[in-house]
ROBATI-64327 format. One record per atom (N, C-alpha, C, O, CB): residue in three letters; x, z, y. Coordinates in steps of 0.02 Angstrom, whole numbers, plus 50000, padded with zeros to 5 digits. Glycine has a CB too. Layout:
N
alaXZY;...
end
This chain:
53
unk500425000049941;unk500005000050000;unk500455000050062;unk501005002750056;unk499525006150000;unk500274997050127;unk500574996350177;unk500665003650200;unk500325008550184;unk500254991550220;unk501405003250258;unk501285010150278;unk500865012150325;unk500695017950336;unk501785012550295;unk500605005250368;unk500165005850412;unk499495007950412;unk499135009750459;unk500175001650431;unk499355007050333;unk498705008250296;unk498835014850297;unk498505018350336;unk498545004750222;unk499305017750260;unk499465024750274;unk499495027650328;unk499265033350328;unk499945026150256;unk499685025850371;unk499695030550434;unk499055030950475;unk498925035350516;unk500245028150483;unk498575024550454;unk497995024850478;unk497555030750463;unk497305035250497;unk497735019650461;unk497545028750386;unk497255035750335;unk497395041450362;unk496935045250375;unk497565036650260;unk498215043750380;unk498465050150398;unk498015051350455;unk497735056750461;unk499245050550414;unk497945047250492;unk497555051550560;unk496995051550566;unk496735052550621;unk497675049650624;unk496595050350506;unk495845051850494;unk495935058850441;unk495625064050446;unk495385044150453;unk496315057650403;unk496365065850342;unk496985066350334;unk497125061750295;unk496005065950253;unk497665070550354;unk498225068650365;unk498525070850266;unk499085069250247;unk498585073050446;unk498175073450232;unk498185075950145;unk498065068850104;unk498305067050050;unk497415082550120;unk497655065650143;unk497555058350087;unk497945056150112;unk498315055050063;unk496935053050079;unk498275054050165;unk498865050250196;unk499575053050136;unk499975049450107;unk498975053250295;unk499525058950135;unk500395060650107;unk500125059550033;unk500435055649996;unk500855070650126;unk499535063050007;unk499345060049906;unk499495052349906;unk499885050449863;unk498255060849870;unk499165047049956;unk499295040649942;unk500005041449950;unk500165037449905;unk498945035449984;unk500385042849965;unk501405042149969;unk501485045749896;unk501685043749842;unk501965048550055;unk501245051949920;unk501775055549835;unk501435059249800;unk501635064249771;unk502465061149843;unk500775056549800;unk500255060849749;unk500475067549755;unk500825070049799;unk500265058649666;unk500215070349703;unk500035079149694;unk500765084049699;unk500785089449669;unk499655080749601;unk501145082449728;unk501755085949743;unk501865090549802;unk501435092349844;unk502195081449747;unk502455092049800;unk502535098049857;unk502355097649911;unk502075102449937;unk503085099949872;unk502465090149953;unk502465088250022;unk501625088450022;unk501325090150073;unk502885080250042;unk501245086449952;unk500665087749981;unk500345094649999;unk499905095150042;unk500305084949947;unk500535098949971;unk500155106049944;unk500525107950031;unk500105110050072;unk500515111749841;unk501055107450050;unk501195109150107;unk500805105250175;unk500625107850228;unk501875108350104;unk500755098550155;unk500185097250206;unk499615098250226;unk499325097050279;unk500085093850209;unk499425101450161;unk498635103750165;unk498675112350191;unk498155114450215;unk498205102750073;unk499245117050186;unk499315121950212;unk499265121550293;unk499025125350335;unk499845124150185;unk499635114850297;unk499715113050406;unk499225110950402;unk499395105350384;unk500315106950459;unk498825110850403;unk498075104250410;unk497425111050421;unk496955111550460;unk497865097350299;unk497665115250368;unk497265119350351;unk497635125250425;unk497385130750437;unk497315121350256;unk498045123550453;unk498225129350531;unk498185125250579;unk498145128150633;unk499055133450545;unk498165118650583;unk497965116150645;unk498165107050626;unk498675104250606;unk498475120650717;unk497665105050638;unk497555095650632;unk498305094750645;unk498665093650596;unk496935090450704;unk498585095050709;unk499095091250727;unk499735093550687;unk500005088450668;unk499165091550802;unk500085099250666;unk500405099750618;unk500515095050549;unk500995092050527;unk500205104550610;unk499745096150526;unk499665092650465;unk499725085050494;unk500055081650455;unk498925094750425;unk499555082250537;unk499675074350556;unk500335073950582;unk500505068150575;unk499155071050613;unk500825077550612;unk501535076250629;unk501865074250557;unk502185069150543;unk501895083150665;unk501605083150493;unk502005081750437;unk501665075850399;unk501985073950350;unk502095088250391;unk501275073550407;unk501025067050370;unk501475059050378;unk501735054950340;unk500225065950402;unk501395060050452;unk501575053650486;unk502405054350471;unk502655048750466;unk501305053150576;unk502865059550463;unk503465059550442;unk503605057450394;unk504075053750380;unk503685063850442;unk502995060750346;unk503325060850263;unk503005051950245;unk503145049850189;unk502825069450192;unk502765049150272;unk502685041550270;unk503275039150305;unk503635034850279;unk502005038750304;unk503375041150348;unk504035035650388;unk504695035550330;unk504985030550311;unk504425040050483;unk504785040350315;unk505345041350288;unk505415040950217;unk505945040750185;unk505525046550306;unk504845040750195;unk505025037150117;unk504645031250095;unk504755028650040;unk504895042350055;
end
């Protein structure tokens, strides 16, 4: 999938954005902890963990 598709996703639910990158793994369970303290957290660590891998 494009990353653009991804990053779109990320800024509607920033947890489906990082599962579509690396499914059920760490980066996700941690995004859903930032998401779950404040939207923009969880969409900074989203939009990272797409750029970079």
């Amino acid at each position: 999938m494009n990353d653009a598709i991804r990053i779109i996703i990320a800024i509607l639910l920033p947890p489906v954005g990082v599962f579509l990158q690396v499914g059920f793994g760490k980066d996700f369970w941690i995004n859903i902890l930032l998401t779950l303290l404040g939207y923009i957290p969880g969409l900074v660590h989203a939009i990272w963990i797409i750029a970079k891998k």
